[in-house]
C-alpha positions, 0 to 999 in steps of 0.5 A: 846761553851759549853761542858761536863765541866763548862768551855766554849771556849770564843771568840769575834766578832773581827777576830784577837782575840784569843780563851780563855778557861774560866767560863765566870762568869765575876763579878761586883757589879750590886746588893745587897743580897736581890735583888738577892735572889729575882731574884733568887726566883720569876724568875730563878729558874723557868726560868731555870728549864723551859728549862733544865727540860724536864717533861711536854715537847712535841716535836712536827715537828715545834715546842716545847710545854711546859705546866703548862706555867707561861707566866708572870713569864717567861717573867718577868724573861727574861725581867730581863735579858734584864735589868741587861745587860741594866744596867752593866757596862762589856763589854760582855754587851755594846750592851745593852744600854736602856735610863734610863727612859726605864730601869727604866721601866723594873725596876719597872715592875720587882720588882713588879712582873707584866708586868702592867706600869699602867692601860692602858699599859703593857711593853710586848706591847712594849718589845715583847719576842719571843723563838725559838728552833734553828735548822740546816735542812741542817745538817751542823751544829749538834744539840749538837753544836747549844745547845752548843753555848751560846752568850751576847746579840746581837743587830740589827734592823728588817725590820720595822726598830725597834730595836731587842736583841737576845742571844741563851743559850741550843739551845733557841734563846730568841729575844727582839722586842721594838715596838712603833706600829703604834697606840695605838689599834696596840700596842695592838691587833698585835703581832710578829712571835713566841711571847710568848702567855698569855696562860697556854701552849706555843709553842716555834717555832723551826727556822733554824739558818740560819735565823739569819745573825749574829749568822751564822758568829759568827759561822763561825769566831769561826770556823775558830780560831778553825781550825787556832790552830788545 
């Protein structure tokens, strides 16, 4: 959970473990200099800047439209945060554990700056990316507590049975889908509610964080190692 100062109250799934007041910038040698310059400057910072600037930004009843939108950019820089975490070797990531053919995939894709695998296929038709805007209709929840909770990743299956990452950060829940599809023309032509468009306006759809089981109880054993140390 996220304030006013750098540092986060972190705590775990496990329901004895404790609450720990850190930065949670937790380190490791992952890449070199120039890999990371070169994440920084084709993807987050203008990943980042997307969600925190609030220029070009409209609120709509059902949803969040942001123009001037890079689809690829964007998607690529969330990819790469799906492929960092794929490939660490901290604990704070372990959901995360693609084959390394796969890995290498998102790999390649984002080092050459496409979403192209080659002519015919694209790694967004297998790793569809949607972001909702969270919010709490019943109001239980604040607004400023959803913005505040920023998870790793977590994993789960949909109910095609396919694998689904999600984390939240600022509000946004940026979830992962890996589809195989039916065929080849269904990879192709379907796509999953609130998915990321190639257009240069995307609408990012609010959703109630009630529509995710493991976030609510993630909340809630949060919320119970807060009242146990009032």
């Amino acid at each position: 959970m996220k304030r006013k100062s750098g540092q986060l109250i972190k705590s775990d799934y496990l329901e004895g473990s404790s609450l720990e007041v850190t930065n949670s910038d937790p380190k490791e040698p992952l890449l070199c200099h120039r890999c990371e310059q070169f994440l920084s400057s084709s993807y987050e910072q203008y990943g980042t800047r997307l969600f925190k600037n609030p220029k070009g930004v409209v609120k709509k009843e059902d949803s969040i439209e942001f123009s001037n939108f890079e689809y690829e950019r964007f998607y690529l820089y969330l990819l790469s945060i799906l492929w960092r975490a794929s490939v660490s070797k901290l604990p704070e990531f372990s959901e995360v554990d693609l084959p390394s053919e796969l890995a290498n995939i998102l790999r390649s894709c984002i080092e050459a700056e496409s979403p192209k695998i080659n002519d015919n296929l694209s790694i967004d038709d297998f790793f569809r990316v949607s972001v909702y805007r969270l919010i709490d209709s019943t109001n239980t929840l604040e607004d400023k507590v959803i913005k505040g909770l920023l998870t790793t990743f977590i994993q789960t299956t949909n109910e095609k049975d396919e694998t689904v990452y999600y984390f939240t950060v600022d509000g946004f829940l940026i979830k992962y889908v890996f589809t195989v599809g039916a065929n080849e023309n269904d990879v192709k032509t379907s796509k999953n509610h609130g998915q990321l468009e190639k257009d240069s306006t995307v609408n990012m759809l609010k959703a109630e964080i009630t529509d995710f089981p493991e976030l609510v109880e993630m909340i809630r054993n949060l919320t119970r190692k807060v009242k146990s140390r009032a």
